[in-house]
N, C-alpha and C positions, 0 to 999 in steps of 0.2 A: 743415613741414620747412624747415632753412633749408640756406638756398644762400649758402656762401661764399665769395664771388669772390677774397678775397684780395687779397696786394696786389701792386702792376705792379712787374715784374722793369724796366720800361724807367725810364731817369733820370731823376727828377721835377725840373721847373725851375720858377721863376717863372711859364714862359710856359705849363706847360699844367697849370696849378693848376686853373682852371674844370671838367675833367679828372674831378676830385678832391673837388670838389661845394664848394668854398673861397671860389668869387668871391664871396658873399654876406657874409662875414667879412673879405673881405682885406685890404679898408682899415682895419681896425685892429690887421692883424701886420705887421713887417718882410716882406718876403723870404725872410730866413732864416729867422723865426718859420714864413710858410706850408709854405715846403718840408719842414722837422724836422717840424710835424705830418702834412704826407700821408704822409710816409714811414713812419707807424704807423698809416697808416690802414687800418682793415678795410670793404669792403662786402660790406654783406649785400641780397639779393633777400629783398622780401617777396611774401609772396601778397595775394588781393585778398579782401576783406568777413573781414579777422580781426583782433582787438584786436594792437596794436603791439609791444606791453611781450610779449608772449607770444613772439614771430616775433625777439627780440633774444637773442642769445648770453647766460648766465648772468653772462660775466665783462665784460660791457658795461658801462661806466664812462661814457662821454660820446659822446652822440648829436651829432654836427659837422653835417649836413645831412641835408635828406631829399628825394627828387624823385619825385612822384606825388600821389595823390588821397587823404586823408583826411577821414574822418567827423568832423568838427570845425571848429565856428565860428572858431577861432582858428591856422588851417593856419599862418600867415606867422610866429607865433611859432615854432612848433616848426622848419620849414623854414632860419631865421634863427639856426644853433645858433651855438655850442654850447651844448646843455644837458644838465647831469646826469640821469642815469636815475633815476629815482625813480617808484614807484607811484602816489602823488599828481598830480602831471603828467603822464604818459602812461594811466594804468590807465583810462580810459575812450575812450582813442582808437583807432579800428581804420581798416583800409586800406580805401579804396574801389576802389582800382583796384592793378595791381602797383607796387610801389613800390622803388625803391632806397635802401639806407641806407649812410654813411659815418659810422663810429664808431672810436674808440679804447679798445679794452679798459683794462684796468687793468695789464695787464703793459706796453701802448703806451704808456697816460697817462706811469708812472714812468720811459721811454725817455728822456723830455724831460727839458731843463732846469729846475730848481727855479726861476729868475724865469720862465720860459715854463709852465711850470706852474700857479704864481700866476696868470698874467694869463689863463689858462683859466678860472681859479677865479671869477675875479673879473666876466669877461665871464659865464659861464653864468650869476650872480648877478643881473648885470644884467638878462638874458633873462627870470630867473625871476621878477622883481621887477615886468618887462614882462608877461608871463605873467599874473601876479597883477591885475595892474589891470586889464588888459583882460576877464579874467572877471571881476572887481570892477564895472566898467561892467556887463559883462552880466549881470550879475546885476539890478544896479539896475534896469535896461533892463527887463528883465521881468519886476521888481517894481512898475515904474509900470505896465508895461501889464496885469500881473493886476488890479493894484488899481482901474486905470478897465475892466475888463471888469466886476470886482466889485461895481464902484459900478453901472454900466450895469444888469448883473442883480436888484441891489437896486431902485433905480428899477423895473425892469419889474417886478420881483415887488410889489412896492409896491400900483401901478400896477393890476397884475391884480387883486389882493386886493381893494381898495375897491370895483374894479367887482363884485367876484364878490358879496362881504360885501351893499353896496345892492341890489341884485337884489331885486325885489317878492316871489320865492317865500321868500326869507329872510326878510326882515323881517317874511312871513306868520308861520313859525313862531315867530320868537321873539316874537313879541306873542304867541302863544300858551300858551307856556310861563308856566306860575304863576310869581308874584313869590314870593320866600322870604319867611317869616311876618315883619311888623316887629321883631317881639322879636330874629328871629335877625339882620335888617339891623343893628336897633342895636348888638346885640355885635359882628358884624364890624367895625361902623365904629368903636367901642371900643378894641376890641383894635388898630386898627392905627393909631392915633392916632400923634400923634409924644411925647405922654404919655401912656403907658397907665395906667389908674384900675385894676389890679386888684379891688380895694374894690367899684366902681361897676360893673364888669362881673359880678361873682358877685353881687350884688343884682340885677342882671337875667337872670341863670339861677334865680336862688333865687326870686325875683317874678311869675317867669312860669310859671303851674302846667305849659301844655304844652309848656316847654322843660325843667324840670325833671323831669316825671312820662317824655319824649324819653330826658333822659338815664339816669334811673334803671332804666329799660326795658332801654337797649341796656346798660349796664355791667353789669348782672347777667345777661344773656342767655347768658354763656358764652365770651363773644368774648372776655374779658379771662381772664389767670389768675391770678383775685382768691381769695383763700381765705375771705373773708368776705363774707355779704350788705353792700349797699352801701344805707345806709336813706337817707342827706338828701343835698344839695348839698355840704354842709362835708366828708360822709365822704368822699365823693367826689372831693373835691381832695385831702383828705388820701391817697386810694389811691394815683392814678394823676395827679396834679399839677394847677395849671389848664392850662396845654396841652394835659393830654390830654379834660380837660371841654371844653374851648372845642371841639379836633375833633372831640369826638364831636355836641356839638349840631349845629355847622354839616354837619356830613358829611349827617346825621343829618334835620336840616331841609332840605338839597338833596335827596337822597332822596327825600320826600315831595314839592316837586316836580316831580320829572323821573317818565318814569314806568319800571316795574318790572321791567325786562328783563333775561333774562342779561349781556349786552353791558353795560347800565346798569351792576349790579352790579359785575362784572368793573374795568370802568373806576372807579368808584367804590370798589374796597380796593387799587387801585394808587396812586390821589391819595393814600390812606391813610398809603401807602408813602412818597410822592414827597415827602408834606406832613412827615412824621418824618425822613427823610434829610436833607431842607431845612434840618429844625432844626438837627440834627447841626452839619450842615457849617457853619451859618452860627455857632453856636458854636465851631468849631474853627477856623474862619478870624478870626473875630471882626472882619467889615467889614458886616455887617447885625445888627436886632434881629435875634435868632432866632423870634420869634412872630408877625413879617413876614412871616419866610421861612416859617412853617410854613403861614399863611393862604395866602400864592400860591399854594406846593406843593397845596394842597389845594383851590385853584381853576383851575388853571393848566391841565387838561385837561379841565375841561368841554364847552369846542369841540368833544371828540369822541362828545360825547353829541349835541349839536348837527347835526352831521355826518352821525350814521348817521338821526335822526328825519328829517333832510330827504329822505334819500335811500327811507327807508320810504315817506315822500310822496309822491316823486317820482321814481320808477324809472328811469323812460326818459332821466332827466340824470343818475342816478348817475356816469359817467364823469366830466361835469364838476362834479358836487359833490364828489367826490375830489380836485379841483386846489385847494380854497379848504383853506386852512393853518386847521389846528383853534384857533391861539392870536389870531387874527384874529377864527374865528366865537366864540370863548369872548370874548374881550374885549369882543365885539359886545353878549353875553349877558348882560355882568356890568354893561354901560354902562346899559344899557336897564330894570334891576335896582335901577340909584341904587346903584352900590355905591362905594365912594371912590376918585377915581382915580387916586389913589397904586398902587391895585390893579389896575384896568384897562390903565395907561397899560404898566406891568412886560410883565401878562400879553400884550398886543399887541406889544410890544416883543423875545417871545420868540418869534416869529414870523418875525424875522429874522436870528437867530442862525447861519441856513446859509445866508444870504450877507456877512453881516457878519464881520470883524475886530472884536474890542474897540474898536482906534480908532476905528471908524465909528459905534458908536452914543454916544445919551445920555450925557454924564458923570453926569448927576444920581441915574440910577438903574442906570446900568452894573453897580456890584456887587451889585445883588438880582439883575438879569438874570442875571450868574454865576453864581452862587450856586441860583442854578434851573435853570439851563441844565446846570451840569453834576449836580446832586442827579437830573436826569433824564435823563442819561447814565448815572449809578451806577443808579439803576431799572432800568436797560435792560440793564445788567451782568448785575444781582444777577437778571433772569429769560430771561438766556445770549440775549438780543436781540442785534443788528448796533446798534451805536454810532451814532445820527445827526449827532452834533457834528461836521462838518468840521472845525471849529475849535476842538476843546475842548480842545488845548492850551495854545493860545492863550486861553482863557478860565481856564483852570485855573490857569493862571502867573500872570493876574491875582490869582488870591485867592490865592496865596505858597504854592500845592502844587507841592512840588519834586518828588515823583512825574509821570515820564511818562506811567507807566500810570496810570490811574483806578483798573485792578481790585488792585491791589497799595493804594493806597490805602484801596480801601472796603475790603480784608482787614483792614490790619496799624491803619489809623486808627478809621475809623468802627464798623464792625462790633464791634469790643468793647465799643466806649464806649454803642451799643445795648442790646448785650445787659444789661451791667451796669443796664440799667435795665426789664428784659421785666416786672417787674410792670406798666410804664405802659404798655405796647403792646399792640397787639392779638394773639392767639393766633397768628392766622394769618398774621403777619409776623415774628413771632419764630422761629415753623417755617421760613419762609423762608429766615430769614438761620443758621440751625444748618442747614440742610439747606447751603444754599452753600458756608458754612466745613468742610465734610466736605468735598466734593470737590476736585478738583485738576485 
């Protein structure tokens, strides 16, 4: 409710301007300038714990003064008027305590003279200009101090990880875990060369009876929706592409392995997922191979295989085997494996992405990290998950997606360019992504 005091029937002078809430401005009006403005001056009573902009008259033109307590870093600007009303500068400041306002409507403003007018104009400009920088500073202000809490946090998590990762019951298990067959080592390291030998990598699926006899198992199994049996290596590319040969060996080869669990499983046709989006994206951004990105994708969450075995072992630390970051224990896995650490370095790398900015990591390998980071946000989309990326607009911008949203993206972007290819995917991620595209 507002309370109009209106304005004093008694003679406004020079001498009881202060009166009138003016001493803060008077050295830069005449005299005559201060008294012609109080003399259209309105106060209004505000109440206490309410936004400002609400508590002023409709036909409120220019805020002159204010005396009392507001919720805002920047009281002395606004207090220092005159400033024009506008939503952008008031609309988030409310009264802490009752307050008094001195303003000039709009039927006041035009009372004035047209050069006293102007130099309203011109002062409230000033104010705003004031205004500006000083949240400009504070902005900054507390852009440096997130960014050294963020760095701080980095560090600790860092910090914690290496201790957790070295730990003797770690290291138990993953010396445990079987090394992946050499045939399937050489192809990974093959394929993520910085020259990929196509040529020389299908002679080591074709060469090798049981990466061969591996793949022609699982692609006729039903997983795919192939219309024809699939008899050699060569048909086999020609189905479903080499991309989709090379995932299926190595997927295929990890499997054997790790061992055979629902969880295993489950997490094993996600990377499936994560390792094909990968491609996608790193195709329609075009700042990674795409058969880089498809290999990360498709090693990148093995930590969580890792993860849940230690915690089978070791019950009674579950709670703290839960704090060690799965891309830490995966990269630990993949280190220990001799796998190239073009691939290790990424997958560890992704492990900091929720306290990291772009700026703060690697330039060297920053756009595979993207590029993975957010293909595992669109994962997480595409199975109605909560988002992990603090920052994945921030990541996203890097790779030149002018989409906000991610999930408008993987709609109107990815998702067709998928489908238009479901002969090379698996069944049961093609259902996926038709089931997603139906809803809304």
């Amino acid at each position: 409710m507002l309370n109009l005091l209106g304005r004093k029937k008694t003679k406004i002078t020079k001498d009881n301007l202060k009166l009138h809430g003016l001493s803060s401005i008077q050295s830069e009006l005449s005299d005559v300038e201060s008294v012609s403005i109080a003399q259209q001056l309105v106060t209004v009573s505000l109440v206490s714990n309410s936004r400002l902009l609400k508590q002023l008259p409709e036909d409120c033109f220019m805020l002159m003064s204010l005396v009392g307590d507001l919720q805002s870093v920047d009281d002395a600007s606004l207090v220092n008027g005159p400033l024009i009303i506008d939503t952008s500068l008031l609309g988030e400041i409310q009264t802490k305590s009752e307050c008094r306002a001195s303003l000039l409507t709009i039927a006041g403003f035009h009372q004035l003279t047209e050069p006293l007018q102007r130099k309203l104009i011109l002062m409230a400009n000033k104010r705003l200009f004031e205004r500006q920088g000083l949240l400009t500073k504070q902005a900054l202000d507390l852009e440096d101090e997130r960014q050294r809490i963020a760095a701080k946090l980095l560090e600790r998590h860092l910090f914690n990880q290496k201790k957790l990762t070295n730990a003797e019951f770690v290291k138990n298990i993953i010396s445990r875990i079987p090394k992946l067959p050499v045939s399937s080592l050489e192809l990974l390291t093959e394929l993520h060369s910085d020259s990929i030998n196509i040529k020389k990598a299908t002679e080591l699926v074709v060469n090798d009876p049981s990466l061969s006899s591996l793949l022609l198992k699982t692609i006729n199994s039903g997983q795919f929706r192939l219309r024809e049996m699939v008899v050699d290596v060569a048909h086999a590319i020609r189905m479903v592409g080499f991309n989709g040969v090379y995932s299926i060996v190595i997927s295929q080869s990890i499997k054997k392995s790790l061992p055979d669990t629902p969880e295993f499983r489950k997490i094993a046709d996600k990377s499936i997922e994560l390792s094909n989006i990968a491609f996608a994206l790193a195709r329609l951004t075009a700042r990674v191979q795409p058969s880089h990105a498809a290999t990360i994708g498709l090693l990148a969450q093995i930590g969580m295989i890792v993860r849940s075995l230690l915690i089978e072992q070791n019950p009674k630390l579950s709670n703290l085997i839960e704090l060690i970051n799965e891309y830490h224990l995966g990269a630990k896995l993949l280190a220990a494996w001799r796998l190239p650490y073009s691939i290790t370095d990424v997958i560890e790398q992704l492990g900091q992405v929720e306290y990291a900015q772009p700026n703060a990591m690697r330039s060297s390998t920053l756009d595979m990290v993207a590029v993975i980071h957010i293909a595992q946000c669109m994962t997480e989309i595409l199975h109605r998950q909560p988002v992990s990326g603090l920052y994945a607009n921030e990541y996203s911008g890097l790779l030149g997606i002018e989409e906000s949203n991610l999930e408008v993206y993987l709609r109107k972007q990815l998702i067709p360019g998928l489908l238009s290819q479901s002969a090379l995917l698996p069944k049961a991620f093609i259902e996926r992504l038709e089931v997603f595209t139906q809803e809304r």
